[in-house]
C-alpha positions in Angstrom: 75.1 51.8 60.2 75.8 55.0 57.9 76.8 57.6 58.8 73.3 59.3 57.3 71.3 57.2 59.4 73.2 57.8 62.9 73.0 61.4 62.4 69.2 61.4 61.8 68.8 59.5 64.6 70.8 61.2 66.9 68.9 64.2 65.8 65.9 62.2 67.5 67.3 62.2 71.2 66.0 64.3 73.4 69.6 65.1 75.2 71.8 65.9 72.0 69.5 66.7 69.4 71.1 68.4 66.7 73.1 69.7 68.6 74.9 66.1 68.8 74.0 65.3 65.6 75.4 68.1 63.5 79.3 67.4 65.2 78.7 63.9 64.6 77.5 64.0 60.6 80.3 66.6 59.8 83.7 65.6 61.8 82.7 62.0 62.8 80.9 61.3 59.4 82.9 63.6 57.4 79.3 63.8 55.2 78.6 67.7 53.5 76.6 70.5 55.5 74.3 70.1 52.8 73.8 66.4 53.4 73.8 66.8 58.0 71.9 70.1 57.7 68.5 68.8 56.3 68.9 65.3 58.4 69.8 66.5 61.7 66.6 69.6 61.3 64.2 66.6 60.2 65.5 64.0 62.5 65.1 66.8 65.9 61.6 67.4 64.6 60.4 63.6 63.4 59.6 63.0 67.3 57.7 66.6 68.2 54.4 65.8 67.2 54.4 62.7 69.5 55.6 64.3 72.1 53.5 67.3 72.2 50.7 64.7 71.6 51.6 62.8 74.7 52.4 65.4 76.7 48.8 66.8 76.0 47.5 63.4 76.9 49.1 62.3 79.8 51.5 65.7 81.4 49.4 66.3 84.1 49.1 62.6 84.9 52.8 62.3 85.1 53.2 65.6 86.6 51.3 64.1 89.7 52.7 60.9 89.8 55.4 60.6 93.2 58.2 59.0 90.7 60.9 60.4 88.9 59.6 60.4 86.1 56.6 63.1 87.9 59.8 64.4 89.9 61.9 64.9 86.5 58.5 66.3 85.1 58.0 68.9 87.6 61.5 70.5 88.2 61.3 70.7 84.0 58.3 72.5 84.3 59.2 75.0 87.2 62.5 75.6 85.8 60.6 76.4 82.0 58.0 78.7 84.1 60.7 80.6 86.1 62.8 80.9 83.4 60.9 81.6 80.2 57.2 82.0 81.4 56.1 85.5 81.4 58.5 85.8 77.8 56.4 83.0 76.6 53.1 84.0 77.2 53.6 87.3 76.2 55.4 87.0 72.6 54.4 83.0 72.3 55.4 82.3 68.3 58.8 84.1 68.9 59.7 83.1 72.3 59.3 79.2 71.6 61.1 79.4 68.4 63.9 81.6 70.0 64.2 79.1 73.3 64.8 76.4 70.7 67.0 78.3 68.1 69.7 78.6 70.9 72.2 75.9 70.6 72.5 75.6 74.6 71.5 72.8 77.2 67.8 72.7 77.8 67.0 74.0 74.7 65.9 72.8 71.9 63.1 70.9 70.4 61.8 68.7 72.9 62.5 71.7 75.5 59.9 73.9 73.2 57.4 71.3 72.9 57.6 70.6 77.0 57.0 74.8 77.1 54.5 75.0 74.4 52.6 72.0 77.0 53.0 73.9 80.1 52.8 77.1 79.3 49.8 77.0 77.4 51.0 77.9 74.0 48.4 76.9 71.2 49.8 74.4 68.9 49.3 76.2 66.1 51.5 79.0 66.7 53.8 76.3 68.8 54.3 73.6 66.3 55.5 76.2 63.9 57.9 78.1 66.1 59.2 74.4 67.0 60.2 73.9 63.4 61.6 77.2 62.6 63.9 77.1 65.7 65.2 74.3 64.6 65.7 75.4 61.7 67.8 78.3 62.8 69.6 75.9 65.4 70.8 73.6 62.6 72.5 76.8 61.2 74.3 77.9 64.2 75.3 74.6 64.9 76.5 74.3 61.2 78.1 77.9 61.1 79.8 77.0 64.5 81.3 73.6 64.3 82.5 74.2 60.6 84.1 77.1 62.1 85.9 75.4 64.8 87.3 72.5 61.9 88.2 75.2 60.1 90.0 77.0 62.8 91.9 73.5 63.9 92.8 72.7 60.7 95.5 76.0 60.9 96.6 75.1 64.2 
């Protein structure tokens, strides 16, 4: 499979993200920042209209359901509100895009659309602040790992 097509896809995952698929296009791949960058950003946001579309259809459902996938569901959600909710609520737009800008675990897209879901964030100030942040990620993640090749090619 090339290398292209791995890092889009990887992109898509819900773990890694770009955050996989950056390291992967780059070192693994050895393809240009100007080939991963646009790849990785389009393949972490191909799945976010899906998922914020079934997550409005069926959340609660699965929230409620005594599985782990309800179980999973839950602890996501509790963590989210403990962690982000008042921020998000109060600033919306900004705090959605900057929980997903952050390179970090539990982050990133498919973290923002689960907030924008649960906390009640409109979708059209969330879809938005879902693209941007990953966006800005996909920099970082650029900036960073070109860095550290850079930095292990001296020592």
């Amino acid at each position: 499979m090339p290398g292209e097509l791995v890092t889009f896809l990887t992109a898509m995952a819900p773990i890694g993200e770009l955050r996989a698929a950056v390291p992967l296009g780059l070192v693994q791949y050895g393809l240009s920042w100007r080939v991963v960058l646009p790849l990785a950003v389009l393949g972490n946001l191909a799945p976010v209209p899906f998922v914020l579309l079934a997550l409005h259809g069926a959340g609660e459902r699965v929230e409620r359901m005594d599985n782990a996938a309800g179980a999973l569901l839950r602890w996501r959600t509790r963590r989210l509100e403990e962690r982000w909710g008042e921020f998000v609520r109060r600033y919306e737009f900004w705090a959605v895009m900057l929980m997903v800008a952050i390179p970090l675990p539990f982050t990133g897209a498919w973290t923002g659309c689960l907030a924008v879901w649960s906390l009640r964030v409109p979708l059209r100030k969330g879809l938005p602040a879902i693209a941007l942040g990953v966006a800005i990620a996909g920099i970082i993640v650029i900036i960073l790992v070109e860095a550290g090749v850079e930095a292990f090619r001296h020592v």
